[in-house]
N, C-alpha and C positions, 0 to 999 in steps of 0.2 A: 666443828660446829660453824655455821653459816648465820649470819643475819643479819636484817636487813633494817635500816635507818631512815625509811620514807618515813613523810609526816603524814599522821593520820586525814588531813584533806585531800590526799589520794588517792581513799578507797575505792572510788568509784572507777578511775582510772586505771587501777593496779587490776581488777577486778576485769578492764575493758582488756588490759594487754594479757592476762593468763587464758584468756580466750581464749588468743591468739593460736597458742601451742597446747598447752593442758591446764588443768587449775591446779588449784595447789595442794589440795589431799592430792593427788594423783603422785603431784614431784615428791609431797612427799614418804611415798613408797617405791621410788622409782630406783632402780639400779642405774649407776650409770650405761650401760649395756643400754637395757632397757630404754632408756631416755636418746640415745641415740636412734634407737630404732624408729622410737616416736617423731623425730626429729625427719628422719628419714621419709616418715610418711606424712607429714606437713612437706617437705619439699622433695617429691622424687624425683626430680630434674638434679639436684644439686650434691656435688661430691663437699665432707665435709673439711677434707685433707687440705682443698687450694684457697674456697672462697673466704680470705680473711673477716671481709665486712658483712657477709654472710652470719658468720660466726659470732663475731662482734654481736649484730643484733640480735640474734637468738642465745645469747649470755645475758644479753640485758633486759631481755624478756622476762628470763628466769629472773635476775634479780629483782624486777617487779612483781614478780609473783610473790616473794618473799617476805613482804610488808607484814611487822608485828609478828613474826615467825621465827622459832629457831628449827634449822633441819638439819637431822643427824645423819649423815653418811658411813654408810659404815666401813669398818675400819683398812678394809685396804683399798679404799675407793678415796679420791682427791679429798682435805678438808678446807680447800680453800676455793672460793670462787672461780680466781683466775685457774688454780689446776684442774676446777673442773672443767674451763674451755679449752683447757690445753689438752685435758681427756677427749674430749669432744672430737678436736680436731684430728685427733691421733685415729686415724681407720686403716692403719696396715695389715688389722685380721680382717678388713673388710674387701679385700682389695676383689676379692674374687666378683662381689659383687654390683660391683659399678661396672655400667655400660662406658663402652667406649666413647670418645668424648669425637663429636665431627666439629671439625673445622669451623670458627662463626660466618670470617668470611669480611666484616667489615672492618671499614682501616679508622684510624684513629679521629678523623676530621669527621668521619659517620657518627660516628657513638658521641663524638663533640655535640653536634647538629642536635641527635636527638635529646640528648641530655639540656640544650638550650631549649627547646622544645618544650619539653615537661616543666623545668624551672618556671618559665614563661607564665604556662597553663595551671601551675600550681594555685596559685591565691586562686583559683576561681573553680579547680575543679580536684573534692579530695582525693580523687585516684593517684591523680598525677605525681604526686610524691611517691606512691609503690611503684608506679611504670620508672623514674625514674632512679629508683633503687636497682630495679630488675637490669633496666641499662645498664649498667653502673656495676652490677654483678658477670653481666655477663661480657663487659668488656674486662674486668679482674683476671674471667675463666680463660678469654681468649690469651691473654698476655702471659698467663701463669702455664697454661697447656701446651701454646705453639712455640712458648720460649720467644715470644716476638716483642721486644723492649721498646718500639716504636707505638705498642698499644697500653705502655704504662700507662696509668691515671696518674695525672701530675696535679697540681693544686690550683687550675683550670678546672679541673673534673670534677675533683672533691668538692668547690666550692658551689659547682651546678647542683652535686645532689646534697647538700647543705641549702642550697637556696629552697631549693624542691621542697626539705624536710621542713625549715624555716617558715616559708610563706603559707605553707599550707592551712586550711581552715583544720587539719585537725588539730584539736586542744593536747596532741602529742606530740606535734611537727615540731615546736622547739627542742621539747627535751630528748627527741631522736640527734637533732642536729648540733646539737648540747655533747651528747655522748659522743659523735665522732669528733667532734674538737676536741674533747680529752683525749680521745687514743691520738690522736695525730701530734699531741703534746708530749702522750707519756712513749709515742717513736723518737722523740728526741732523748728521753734518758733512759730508754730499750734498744741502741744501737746492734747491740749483737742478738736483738730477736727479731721475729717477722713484721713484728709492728712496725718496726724502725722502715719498712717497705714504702709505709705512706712517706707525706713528702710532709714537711712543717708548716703549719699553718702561717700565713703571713694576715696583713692589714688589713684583705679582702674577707675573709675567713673570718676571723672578729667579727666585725662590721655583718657581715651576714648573721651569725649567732643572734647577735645584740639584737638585731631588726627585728628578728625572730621572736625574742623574748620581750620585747619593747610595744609590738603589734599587740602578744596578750595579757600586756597590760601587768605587766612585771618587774617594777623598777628594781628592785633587788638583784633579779638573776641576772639583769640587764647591767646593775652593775658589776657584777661579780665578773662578768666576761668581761670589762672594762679594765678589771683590774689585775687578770690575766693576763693580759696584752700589756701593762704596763708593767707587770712583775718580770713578763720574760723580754721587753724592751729593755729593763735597767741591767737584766742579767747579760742577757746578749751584749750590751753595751760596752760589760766589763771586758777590760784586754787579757784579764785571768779565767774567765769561762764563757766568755762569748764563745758559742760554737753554731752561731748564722746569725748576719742582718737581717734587720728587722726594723721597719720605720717604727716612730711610737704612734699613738695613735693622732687619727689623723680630725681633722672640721668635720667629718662625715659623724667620724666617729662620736666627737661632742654632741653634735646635733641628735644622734638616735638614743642619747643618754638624757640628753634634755628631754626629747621626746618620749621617753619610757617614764620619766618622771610626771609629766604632764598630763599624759592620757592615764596616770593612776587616777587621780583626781584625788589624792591624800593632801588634806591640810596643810603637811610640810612642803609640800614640793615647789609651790613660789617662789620659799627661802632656798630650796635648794639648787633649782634652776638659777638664780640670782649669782647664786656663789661661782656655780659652774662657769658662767660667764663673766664674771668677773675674775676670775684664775685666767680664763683665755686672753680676759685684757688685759691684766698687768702684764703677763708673760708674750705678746703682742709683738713685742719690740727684739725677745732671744729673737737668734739667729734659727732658722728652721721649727719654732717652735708653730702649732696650727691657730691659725686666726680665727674669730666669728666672722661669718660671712651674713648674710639677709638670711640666711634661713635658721641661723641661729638664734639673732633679734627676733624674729617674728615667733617662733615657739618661744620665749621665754616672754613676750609681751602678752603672746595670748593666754602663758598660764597664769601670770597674774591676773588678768584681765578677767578669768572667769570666776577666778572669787573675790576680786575687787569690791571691797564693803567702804573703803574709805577714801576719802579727797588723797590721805597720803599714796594711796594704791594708784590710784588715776596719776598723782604726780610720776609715781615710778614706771610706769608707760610711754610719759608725755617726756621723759626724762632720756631713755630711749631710743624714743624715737628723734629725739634731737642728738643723740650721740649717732645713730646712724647717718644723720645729713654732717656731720660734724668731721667723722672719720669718711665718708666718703667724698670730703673736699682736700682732706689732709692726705690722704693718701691715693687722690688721683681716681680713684674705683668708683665708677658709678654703681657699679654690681652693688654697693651697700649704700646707695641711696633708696631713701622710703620708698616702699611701692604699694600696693594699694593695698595689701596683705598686710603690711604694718599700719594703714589706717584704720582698717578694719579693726586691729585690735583694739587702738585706742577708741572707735567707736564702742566695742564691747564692752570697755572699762568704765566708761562715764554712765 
């Protein structure tokens, strides 16, 4: 038995991705046979044996389709999600049927290129997140086919079509770029499966998520990646299961948390941006610990500032912005002297 734990202000969504592949009466009378072949003619180009993230997203499809559903499988057929991707990708009675695979042809700086390309063009155009999926697939098929290790996707690559999926205007792109941060997590405690292939996410990879989630106005899942990053910094840290460095998170990182908090426009979020930055200052002083820099001040000035109802709210602006001229005599940095962005705010708060 299979089901599924979205929350019901997804319907519309759930509804936009079963599109995608079939709706959900359909899966659910679908053999798995059956569902493969379906699968088959949504991508006839594509073998289901090699392309991991392929697979990947046409699992996670399915599991959108699933919202408020129990679906029975029957019984010699996988009863779990993941065995049914595992089914999926298993096609060695199909073998007969796949065409022979030609050579792509491009070296790994190519597929770089265009994947920078796409990311680039993403915010502004919603294709560009597929095209650079497509890239992204067919540089998997090239490395997986010709046996050529020089066209592995390393965490350069991933983090292009993360940015892609991320920035994107659709109201999906995060949670696309949501789902490959977890497998890229759960290759670190699947060493002996294919997942383990990807490479591990680091500080860039975060930070793209968050932005992701932070643009639609998400403070929640925005922090929930924040705290990902800081659950497998404290682990990796330990000399008992570290098993890869890993910076923790970094000023960027604060900043786009501040900023998911902000652009909610939730009543609490003044106090919470406050707190945020105030954790970075007392902690200011550890050794490698991430500083506020002006762009930290300046989003937390301006989220008070937009709901500044009282003289004490203006004070906490004006307050500030005198710590900003304060620390950037103390510590030599003009980079965190006021700039006009921080007057700006205190003009919006008065």
């Amino acid at each position: 038995m299979v089901t599924s734990n979205n929350n019901n202000n997804n319907n519309n969504e759930s509804q936009e991705a079963a599109a995608i592949l079939l709706t959900a009466e359909q899966l659910q009378s679908m053999t798995v046979k059956a569902l493969k072949e379906r699968i088959q003619e949504q991508f006839p180009s594509e073998r289901t044996s090699h392309l991991r993230l392929k697979n990947d997203f046409v699992s996670f499809l399915l599991t959108e389709q699933q919202q408020e559903q129990e679906i029975t499988l029957e019984e010699d057929e996988p009863e779990t999600q993941e065995d049914l991707f595992l089914e999926l990708t298993d096609d060695d009675d199909d073998d007969d049927d796949e065409e022979e695979y030609e050579e792509d042809g491009r070296t790994y700086e190519e597929f770089r290129d265009e994947m920078e390309a796409w990311a680039f063009l993403s915010p502004m155009d919603e294709t560009a997140a597929q095209s650079a999926q497509d890239t992204f697939d067919a540089m998997f098929d090239a490395f997986m086919m010709e046996d050529d290790p020089s066209l592995a996707p390393d965490s350069s690559i991933y983090n292009l079509l993360l940015e892609a999926h991320a920035a994107s205007p659709n109201k999906r792109g995060a949670q696309r770029a949501q789902h490959i941060l977890d497998l890229m997590e759960q290759g670190e405690q699947e060493k002996d499966t294919d997942t383990s292939i990807m490479p591990l996410p680091n500080g860039d990879t975060y930070t793209i998520v968050m932005n992701g989630w932070a643009t639609q106005r998400q403070p929640s899942k925005t922090q929930q990646v924040f705290d990902q990053w800081m659950a497998r910094y404290e682990e990796a840290s330990d000399p008992d299961n570290a098993t890869t460095l890993l910076q923790p998170p970094t000023t960027e990182a604060y900043n786009t948390l501040i900023k998911a908090y902000a652009k909610s426009g939730d009543a609490s979020s003044p106090a919470i941006v406050e707190r945020i930055l105030n954790g970075l200052l007392d902690n200011s002083n550890n050794s490698g610990s991430p500083k506020p820099d002006s762009t930290t001040f300046v989003r937390v000035m301006n989220c008070i500032a937009q709901s500044a109802k009282t003289e004490a709210d203006v004070a906490k602006v004006q307050l500030l912005l005198e710590t900003m001229e304060r620390l950037s005599v103390e510590n030599e940095d003009e980079g965190l002297k006021p700039n006009t962005r921080a007057y700006n705010a205190l003009i919006k708060a008065l």
